[in-house]
C-alpha positions in Angstrom: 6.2 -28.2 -3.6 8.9 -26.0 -3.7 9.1 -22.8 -1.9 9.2 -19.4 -3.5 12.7 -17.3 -2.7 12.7 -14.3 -1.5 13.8 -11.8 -3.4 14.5 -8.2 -3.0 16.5 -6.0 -5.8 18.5 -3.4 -4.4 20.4 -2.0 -7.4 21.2 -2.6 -11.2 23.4 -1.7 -13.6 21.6 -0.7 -16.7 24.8 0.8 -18.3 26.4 -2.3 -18.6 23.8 -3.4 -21.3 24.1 -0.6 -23.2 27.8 -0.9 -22.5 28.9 -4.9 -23.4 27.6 -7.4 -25.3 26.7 -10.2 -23.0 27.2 -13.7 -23.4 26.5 -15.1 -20.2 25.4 -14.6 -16.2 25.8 -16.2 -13.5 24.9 -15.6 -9.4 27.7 -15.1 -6.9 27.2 -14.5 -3.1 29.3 -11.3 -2.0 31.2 -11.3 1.4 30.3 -8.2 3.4 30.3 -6.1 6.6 27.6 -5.4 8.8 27.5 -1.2 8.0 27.5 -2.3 4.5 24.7 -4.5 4.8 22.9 -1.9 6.4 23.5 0.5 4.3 22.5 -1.7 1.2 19.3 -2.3 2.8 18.6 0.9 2.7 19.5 0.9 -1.5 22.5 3.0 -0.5 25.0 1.4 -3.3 26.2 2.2 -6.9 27.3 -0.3 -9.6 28.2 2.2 -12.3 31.8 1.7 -13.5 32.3 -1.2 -11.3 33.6 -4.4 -12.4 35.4 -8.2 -11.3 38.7 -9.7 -11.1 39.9 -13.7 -10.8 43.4 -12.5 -8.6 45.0 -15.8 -7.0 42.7 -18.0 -7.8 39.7 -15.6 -6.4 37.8 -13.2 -7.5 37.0 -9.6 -6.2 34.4 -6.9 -7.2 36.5 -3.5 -7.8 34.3 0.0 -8.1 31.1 -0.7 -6.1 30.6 2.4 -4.0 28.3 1.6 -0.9 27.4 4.5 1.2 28.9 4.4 4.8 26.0 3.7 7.2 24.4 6.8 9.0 24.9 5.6 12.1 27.7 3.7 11.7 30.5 5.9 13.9 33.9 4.6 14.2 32.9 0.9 12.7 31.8 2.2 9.3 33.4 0.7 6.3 35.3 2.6 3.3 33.1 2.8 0.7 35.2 2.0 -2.2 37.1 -0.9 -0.7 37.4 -4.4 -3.0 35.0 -7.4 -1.9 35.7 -11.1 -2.2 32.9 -12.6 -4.3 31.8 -16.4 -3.2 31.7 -19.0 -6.0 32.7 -22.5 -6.4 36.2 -23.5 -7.4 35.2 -25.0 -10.7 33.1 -21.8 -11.8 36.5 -19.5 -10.5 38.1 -21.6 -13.1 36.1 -21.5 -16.1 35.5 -18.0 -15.3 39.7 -17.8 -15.6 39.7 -19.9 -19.1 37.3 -17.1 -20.4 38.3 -13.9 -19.1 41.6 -15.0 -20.5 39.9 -15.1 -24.3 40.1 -11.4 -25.7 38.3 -8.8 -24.5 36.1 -10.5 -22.1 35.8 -9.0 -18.4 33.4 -9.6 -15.4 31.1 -6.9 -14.8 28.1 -6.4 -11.9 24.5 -6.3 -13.8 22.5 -7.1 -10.6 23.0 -6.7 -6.5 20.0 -8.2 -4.5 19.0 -10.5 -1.4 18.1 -13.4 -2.2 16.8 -15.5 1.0 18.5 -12.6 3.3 21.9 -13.1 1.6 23.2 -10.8 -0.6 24.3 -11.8 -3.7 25.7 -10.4 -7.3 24.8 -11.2 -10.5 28.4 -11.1 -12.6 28.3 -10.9 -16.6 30.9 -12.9 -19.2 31.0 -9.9 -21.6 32.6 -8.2 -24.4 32.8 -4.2 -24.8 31.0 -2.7 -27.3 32.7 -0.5 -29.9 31.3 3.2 -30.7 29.5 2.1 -33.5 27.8 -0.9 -31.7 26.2 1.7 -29.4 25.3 3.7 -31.6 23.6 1.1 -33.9 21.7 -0.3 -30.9 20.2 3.0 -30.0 19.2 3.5 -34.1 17.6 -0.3 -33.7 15.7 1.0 -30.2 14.6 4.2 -31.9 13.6 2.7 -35.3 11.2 0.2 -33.1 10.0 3.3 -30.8 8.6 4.9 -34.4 7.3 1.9 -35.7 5.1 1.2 -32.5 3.9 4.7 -32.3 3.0 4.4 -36.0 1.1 1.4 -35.4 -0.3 3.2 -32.2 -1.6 5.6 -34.5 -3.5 3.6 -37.0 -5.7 1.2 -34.2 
C-alpha cells in the first residue's frame, strides 16, 4: 500500500500558460536557505517573469523573487538571487539537447513541498506569438458563451 505524499502548493505561475505553449513538465528539487524556506512557508514568493538556465552543465532558476524573512536580521537572503535547481545528470542533458532546438526555454509553472522538500515544477516550452494569445482567449470566450447559452435553456 503505498503512502500518500504530502503535498502543499505554495505558488503558481498561471501566466506562463497563457504565455508558452507547453510540451512537457517535469519536477526538480530547488536548493535553498533557511530565511527562504521560511519565508516560502509563509507563500511569500513570486514566479512571474521568472525562468531556467542549463549553465555548465547545471541549471539555475533566474527571476524568482522570495520575500526576505520578517525576522530574518542580518542572515536574510537577497531576494532576487539565482538558485541551483537539483536534477539528474541525464535529465540536465536532454534538457540541454532541447533547449538548444529553437525557441524552447525553461520556465517555473509550479513551487510546492512535496514530503517537506521543496521542489519546482519546470516547463519545456515554446513562446506564443500575439496572435496565439489572442486566439486562445477568442477559443476561452467563445466556450464561456456557449455554456452560458446552454445554462440558459436547462
Amino acid at each position: 500500500m503505498a503512502v500518500a505524499d504530502n503535498y502543499q502548493r505554495i505558488a503558481e505561475n498561471r501566466k506562463a500558460r497563457h504565455d508558452y505553449h507547453i510540451e512537457e513538465t517535469i519536477e526538480a528539487g530547488i536548493a535553498l536557505q533557511g530565511t527562504e524556506v521560511k519565508s516560502l512557508r509563509l507563500g511569500r514568493v513570486n514566479l512571474r517573469d521568472s525562468y531556467a538556465k542549463v549553465e555548465n552543465g547545471e541549471v539555475f532558476l533566474h527571476g524568482v523573487h522570495i520575500s526576505p524573512y520578517e525576522q530574518g536580521n542580518r542572515f536574510n537572503h537577497d531576494p532576487l538571487r539565482v538558485r541551483k535547481l537539483l536534477l539528474h545528470k541525464r535529465e540536465i542533458r536532454r534538457l540541454i539537447g532541447k533547449t538548444r532546438e529553437e525557441g524552447y526555454t525553461l520556465v517555473p509553472t509550479k513551487l510546492y513541498f512535496k514530503n517537506g522538500k521543496c521542489k519546482v515544477e519546470l516547463a519545456l516550452a515554446k513562446g506564443k506569438k500575439l496572435y496565439d494569445k489572442r486566439d486562445a482567449i477568442a477559443r476561452r470566450d467563445a466556450e464561456r458563451r456557449a455554456r452560458q447559452a446552454a445554462g440558459r435553456e436547462s
